[in-house]
ROKE-304751 format. One record per residue (C-alpha): x, z, y; residue number from 0. Coordinates in steps of 0.001 Angstrom, whole numbers, padded with zeros to 6 digits. Layout:
<atoms>
<atom px="X" pz="Z" py="Y" nr="NUM"/>
...
</atoms>
This chain:
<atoms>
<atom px="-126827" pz="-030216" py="077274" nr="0"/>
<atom px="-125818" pz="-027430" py="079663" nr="1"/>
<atom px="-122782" pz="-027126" py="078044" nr="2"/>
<atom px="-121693" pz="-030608" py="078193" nr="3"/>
<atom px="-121817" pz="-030686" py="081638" nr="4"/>
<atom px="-119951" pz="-027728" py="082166" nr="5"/>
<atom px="-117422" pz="-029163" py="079757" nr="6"/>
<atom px="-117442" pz="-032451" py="081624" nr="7"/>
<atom px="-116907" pz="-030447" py="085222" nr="8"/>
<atom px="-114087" pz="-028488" py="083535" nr="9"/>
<atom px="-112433" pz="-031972" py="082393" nr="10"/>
<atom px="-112932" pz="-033310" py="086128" nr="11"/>
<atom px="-111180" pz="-030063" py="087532" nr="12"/>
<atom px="-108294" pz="-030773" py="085094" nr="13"/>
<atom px="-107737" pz="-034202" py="085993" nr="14"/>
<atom px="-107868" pz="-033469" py="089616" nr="15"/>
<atom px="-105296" pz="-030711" py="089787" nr="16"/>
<atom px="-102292" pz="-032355" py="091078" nr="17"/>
<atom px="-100347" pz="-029106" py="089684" nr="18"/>
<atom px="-101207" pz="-030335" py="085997" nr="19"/>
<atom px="-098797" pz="-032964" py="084485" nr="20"/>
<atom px="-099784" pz="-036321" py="085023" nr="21"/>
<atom px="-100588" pz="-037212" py="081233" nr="22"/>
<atom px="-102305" pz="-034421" py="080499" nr="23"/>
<atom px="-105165" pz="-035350" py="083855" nr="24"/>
<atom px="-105123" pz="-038580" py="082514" nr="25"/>
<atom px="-106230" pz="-037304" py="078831" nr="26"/>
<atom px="-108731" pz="-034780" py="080610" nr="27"/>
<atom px="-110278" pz="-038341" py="082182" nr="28"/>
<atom px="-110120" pz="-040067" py="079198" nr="29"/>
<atom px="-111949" pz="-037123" py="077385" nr="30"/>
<atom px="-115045" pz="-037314" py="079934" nr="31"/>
<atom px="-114834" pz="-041301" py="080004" nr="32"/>
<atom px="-115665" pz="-040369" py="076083" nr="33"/>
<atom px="-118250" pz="-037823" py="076983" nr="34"/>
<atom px="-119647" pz="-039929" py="079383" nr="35"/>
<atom px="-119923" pz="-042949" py="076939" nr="36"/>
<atom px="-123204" pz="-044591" py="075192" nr="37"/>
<atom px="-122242" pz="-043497" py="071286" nr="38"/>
<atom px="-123745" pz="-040945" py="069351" nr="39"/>
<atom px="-123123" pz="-037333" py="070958" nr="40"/>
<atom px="-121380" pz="-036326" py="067915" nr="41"/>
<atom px="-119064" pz="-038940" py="067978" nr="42"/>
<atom px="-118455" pz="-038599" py="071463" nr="43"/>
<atom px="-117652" pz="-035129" py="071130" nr="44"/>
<atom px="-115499" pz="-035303" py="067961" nr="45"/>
<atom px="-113376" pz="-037798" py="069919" nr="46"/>
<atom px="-112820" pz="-035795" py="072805" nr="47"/>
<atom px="-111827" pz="-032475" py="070551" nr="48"/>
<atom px="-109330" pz="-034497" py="069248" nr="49"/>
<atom px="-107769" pz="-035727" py="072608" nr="50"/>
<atom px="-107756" pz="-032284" py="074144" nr="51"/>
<atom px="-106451" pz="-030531" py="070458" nr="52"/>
<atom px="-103305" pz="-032644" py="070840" nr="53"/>
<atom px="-102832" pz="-031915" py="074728" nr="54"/>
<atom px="-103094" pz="-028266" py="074400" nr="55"/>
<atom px="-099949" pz="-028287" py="072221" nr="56"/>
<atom px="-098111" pz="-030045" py="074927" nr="57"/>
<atom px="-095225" pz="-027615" py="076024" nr="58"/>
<atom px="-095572" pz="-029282" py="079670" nr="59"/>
<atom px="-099093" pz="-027200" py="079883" nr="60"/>
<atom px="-099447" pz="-024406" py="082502" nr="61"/>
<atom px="-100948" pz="-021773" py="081021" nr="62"/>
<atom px="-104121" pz="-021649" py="082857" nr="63"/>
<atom px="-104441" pz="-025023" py="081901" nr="64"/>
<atom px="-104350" pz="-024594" py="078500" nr="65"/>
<atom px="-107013" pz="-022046" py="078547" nr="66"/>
<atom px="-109481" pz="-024358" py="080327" nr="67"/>
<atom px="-108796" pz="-026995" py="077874" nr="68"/>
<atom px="-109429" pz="-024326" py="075375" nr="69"/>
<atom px="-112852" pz="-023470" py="076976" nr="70"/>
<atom px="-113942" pz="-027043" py="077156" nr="71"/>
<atom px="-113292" pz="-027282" py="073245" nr="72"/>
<atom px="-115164" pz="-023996" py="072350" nr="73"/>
<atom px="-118087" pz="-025745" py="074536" nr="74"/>
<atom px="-117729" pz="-028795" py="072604" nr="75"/>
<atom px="-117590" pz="-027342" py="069077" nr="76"/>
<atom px="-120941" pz="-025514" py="069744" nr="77"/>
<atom px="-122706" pz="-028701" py="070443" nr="78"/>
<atom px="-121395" pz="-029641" py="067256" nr="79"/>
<atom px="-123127" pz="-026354" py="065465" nr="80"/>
</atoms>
């Protein structure tokens, strides 16, 4: 579960950075509110690829940004495999 919690600290440094756009914290929150919930870990994780797929499309994204979103997604697909 190493990798969920490094996920999960990646998704708190996201929604902390006052330099990221305001909806895209709040759907880095919302993605380790998911994590952080009681379903089943593959459920949990399937939800919060699919929050964090649709942010990392949003043109409002700094860069650096996007590739911590896209770190936090390779983390969560290989809890998935």
């Amino acid at each position: 579960m190493e990798r969920l919690e490094q996920a999960k600290a990646l998704l708190i440094q996201i929604s902390e950075d006052r330099t990221v756009p305001k909806n895209i914290r709040e759907n880095a929150k919302k993605s380790k509110d998911i994590l952080d919930s009681k379903e089943d870990l593959t459920v949990r994780v399937d939800r919060a690829i699919q929050i964090l797929d649709e942010v990392s499309d949003d043109p409002n994204l700094p860069a650096y940004t996007r590739t911590q979103i896209w770190s936090v997604v390779s983390a969560l697909e290989s809890i998935l495999s």
